[in-house]
C-alpha positions as CSV (number, residue, x, y, z in Angstrom):
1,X,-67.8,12.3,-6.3
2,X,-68.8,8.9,-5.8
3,X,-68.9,7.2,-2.2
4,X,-66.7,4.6,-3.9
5,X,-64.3,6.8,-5.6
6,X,-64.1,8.2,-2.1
7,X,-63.5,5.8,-0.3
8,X,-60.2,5.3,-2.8
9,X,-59.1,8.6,-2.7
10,X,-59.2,8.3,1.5
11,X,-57.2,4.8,1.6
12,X,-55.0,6.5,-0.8
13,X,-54.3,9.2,1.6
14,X,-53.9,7.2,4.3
15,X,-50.5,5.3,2.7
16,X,-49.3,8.7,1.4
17,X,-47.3,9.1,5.2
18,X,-46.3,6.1,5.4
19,X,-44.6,5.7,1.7
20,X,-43.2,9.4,1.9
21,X,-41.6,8.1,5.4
22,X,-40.2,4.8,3.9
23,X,-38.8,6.6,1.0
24,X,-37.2,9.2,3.1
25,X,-35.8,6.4,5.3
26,X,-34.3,4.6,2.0
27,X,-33.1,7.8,0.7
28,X,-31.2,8.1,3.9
29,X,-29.9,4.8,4.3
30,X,-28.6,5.3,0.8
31,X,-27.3,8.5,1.5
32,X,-25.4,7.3,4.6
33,X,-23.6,4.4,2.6
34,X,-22.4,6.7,-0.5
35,X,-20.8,9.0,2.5
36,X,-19.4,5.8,4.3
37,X,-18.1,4.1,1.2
38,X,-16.4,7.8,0.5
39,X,-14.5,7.8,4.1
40,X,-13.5,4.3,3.7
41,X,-11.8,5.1,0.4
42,X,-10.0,8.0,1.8
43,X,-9.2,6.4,5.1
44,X,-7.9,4.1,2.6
45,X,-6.1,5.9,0.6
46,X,-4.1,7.8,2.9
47,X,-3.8,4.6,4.5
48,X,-1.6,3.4,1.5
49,X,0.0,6.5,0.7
50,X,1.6,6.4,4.4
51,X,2.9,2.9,3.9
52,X,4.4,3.4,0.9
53,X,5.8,6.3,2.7
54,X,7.2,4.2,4.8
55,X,8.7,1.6,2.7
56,X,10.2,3.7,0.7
57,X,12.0,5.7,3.3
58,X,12.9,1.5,4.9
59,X,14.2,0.8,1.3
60,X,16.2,4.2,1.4
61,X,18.3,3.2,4.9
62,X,18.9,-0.4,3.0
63,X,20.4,1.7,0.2
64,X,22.7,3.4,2.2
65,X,23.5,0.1,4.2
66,X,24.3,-1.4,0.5
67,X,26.6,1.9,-0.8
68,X,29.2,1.2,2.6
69,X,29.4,-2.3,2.3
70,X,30.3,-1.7,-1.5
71,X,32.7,1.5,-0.6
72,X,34.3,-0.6,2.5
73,X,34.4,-3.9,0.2
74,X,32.6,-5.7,3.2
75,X,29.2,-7.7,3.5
76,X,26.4,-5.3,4.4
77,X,24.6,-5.1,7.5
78,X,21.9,-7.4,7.7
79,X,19.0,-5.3,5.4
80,X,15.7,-4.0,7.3
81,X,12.6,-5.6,6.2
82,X,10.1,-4.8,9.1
83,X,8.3,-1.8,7.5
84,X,7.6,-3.9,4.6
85,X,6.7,-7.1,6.7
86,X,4.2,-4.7,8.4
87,X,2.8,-3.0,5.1
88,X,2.9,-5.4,2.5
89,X,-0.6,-6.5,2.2
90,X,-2.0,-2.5,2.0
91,X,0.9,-2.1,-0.6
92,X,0.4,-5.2,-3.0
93,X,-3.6,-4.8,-4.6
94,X,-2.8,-0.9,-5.2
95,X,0.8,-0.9,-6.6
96,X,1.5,-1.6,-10.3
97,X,2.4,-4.9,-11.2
98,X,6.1,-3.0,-12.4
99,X,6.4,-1.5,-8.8
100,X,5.1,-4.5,-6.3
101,X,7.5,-7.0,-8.5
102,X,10.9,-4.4,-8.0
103,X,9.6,-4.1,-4.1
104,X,9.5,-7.7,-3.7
105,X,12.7,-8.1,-5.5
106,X,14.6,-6.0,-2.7
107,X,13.1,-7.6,0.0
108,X,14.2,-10.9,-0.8
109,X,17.7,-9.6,-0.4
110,X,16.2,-8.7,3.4
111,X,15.5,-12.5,3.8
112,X,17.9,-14.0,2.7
113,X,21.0,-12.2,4.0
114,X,23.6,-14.9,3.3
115,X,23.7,-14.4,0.2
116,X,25.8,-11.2,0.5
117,X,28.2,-13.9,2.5
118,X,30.3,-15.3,-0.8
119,X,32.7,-17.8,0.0
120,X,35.4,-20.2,-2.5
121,X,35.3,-23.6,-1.7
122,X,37.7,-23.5,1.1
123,X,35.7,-21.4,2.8
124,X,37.0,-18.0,2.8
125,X,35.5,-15.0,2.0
126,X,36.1,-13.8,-1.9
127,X,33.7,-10.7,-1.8
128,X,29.9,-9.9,-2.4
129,X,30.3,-7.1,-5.0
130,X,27.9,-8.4,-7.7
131,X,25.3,-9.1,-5.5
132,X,25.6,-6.3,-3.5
133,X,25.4,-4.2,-6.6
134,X,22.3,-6.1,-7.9
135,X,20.7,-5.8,-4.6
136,X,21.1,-2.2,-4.7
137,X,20.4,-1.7,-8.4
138,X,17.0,-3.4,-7.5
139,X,16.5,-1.0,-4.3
140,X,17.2,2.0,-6.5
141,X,14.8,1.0,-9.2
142,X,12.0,0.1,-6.1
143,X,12.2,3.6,-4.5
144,X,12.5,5.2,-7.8
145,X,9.1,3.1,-8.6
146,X,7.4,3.7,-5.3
147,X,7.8,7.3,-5.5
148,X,4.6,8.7,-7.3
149,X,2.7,6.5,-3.9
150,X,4.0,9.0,-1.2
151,X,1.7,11.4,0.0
152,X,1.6,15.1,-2.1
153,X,4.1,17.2,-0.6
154,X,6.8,15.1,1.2
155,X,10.0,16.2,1.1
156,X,13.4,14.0,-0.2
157,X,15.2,12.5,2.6
């Protein structure tokens, strides 16, 4: 061997720690990411899961608000919203279009609570039993939709 061909093989040697080191350190990095991106997904996930939990059991207690005012013939209590107010913004980029459009639809029932207040032009009450009945139609078909989103395993209420 050479002196020259050597001297190659020795610098060659020399870098061989070094690379090994920096490709172990990359590997690593990358490895470390993959298993961070993984945990953030689940955190994620479970994350949703819960709130449409949650929703669904909200929209549930404005159903039964909705079936007494239509079985006493009087305007419903004022419909709870705060579950969704809280949630809506892990709910809306993972529901389907169908679903987040019949949850929406409910809530707007939840904001705008006089219009379960119907009134002739003299000002007395005439009843609220179409909308009432469309506003629960709608929370029917929203917990029906949001279903499939609760967590495996959770029991009817």
């Amino acid at each position: 061997m050479s002196a020259a061909s050597h001297a190659v093989s020795q610098q060659a040697t020399n870098w061989t720690p070094l690379i090994t080191a920096l490709v172990g350190v990359a590997f690593g990095f990358l490895l470390k990411t993959c298993a961070d991106l993984v945990t953030e997904h689940r955190r994620a996930n479970k994350a949703f899961r819960a709130a449409a939990l949650l929703v669904s059991d909200e929209v549930q207690a404005n159903i039964i608000k909705l079936e007494i005012a239509i079985e006493t013939n009087e305007d419903p209590e004022p419909l709870a919203s705060q579950t969704y107010d809280t949630y809506q913004l892990i709910l809306a980029p993972r529901l389907s279009a169908e679903a987040r459009d019949a949850v929406r639809g409910v809530y707007i029932h939840a904001r705008v609570h006089r219009a379960f207040q119907v009134k002739n032009e003299e000002g007395e009450r005439v009843g609220s039993t179409l909308v009432v009945e469309d506003a629960l139609d709608k929370a029917r078909r929203a917990r029906e939709l949001l279903r499939p989103y609760a967590p495996k395993g959770t029991a009817e209420i």
